[in-house]
C-alpha positions in Angstrom: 0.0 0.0 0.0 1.0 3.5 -0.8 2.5 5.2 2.3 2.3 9.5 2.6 4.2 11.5 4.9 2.9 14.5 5.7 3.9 17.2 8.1 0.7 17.9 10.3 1.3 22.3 10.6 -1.0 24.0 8.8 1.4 25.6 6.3 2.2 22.7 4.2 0.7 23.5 1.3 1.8 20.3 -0.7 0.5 18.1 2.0 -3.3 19.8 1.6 -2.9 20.1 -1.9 -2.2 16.2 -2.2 -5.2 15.2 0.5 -7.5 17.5 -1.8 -6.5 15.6 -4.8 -6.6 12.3 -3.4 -10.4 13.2 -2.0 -11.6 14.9 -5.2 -10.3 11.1 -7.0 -12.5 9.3 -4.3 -9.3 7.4 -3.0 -9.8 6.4 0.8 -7.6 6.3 3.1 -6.9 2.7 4.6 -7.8 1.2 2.0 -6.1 3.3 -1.4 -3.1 4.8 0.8 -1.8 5.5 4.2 -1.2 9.2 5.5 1.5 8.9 8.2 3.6 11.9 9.6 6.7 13.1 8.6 7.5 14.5 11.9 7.5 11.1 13.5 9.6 9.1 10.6 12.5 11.9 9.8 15.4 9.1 10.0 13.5 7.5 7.4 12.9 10.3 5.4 16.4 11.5 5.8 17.9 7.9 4.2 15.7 8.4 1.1 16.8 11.5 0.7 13.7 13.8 0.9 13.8 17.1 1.8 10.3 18.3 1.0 6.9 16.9 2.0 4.4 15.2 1.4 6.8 12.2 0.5 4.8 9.7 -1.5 6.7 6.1 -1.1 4.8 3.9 -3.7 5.1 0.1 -3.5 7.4 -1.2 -6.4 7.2 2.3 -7.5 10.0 5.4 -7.2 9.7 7.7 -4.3 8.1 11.4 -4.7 8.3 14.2 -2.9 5.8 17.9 -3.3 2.4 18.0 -4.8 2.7 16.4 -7.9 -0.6 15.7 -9.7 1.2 14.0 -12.6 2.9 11.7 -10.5 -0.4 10.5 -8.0 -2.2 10.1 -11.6 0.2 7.9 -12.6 0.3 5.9 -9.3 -3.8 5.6 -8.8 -4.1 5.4 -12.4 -5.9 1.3 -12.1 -7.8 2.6 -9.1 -9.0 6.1 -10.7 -10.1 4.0 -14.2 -12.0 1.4 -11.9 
């Protein structure tokens, strides 16, 4: 399952922007991804080398990071054609 750190203060605007899109596609949470926060997996983010959230870490897929529309298409694209 798809796995999304997010930072949890208000001003991340590529964390809100990312929910939005994934709620205005109709993916659920627990069942199409997992939200998770950043704040509480920095070692992890660190090693892959983000430095911008939300990281998106697909399975069997690369890693993003930001609000990248083209990029969550691309990931959902079997759910969102369902």
């Amino acid at each position: 399952m798809t796995r999304i750190f997010e930072k949890t203060q208000s001003f991340c605007g590529g964390c809100k922007a990312t929910k939005l899109w994934l709620k205005k596609h109709g993916l659920v949470e627990g069942v199409d991804y997992v939200l998770e926060s950043a704040e509480d997996n920095l070692d992890m983010l660190a090693a892959l080398g983000a430095q911008e959230a939300p990281v998106v870490v697909p399975d069997g897929a690369p890693v993003f990071t930001g609000f990248r529309p083209d990029s969550l298409k691309a990931l959902f694209r079997d759910t969102l054609e369902a």
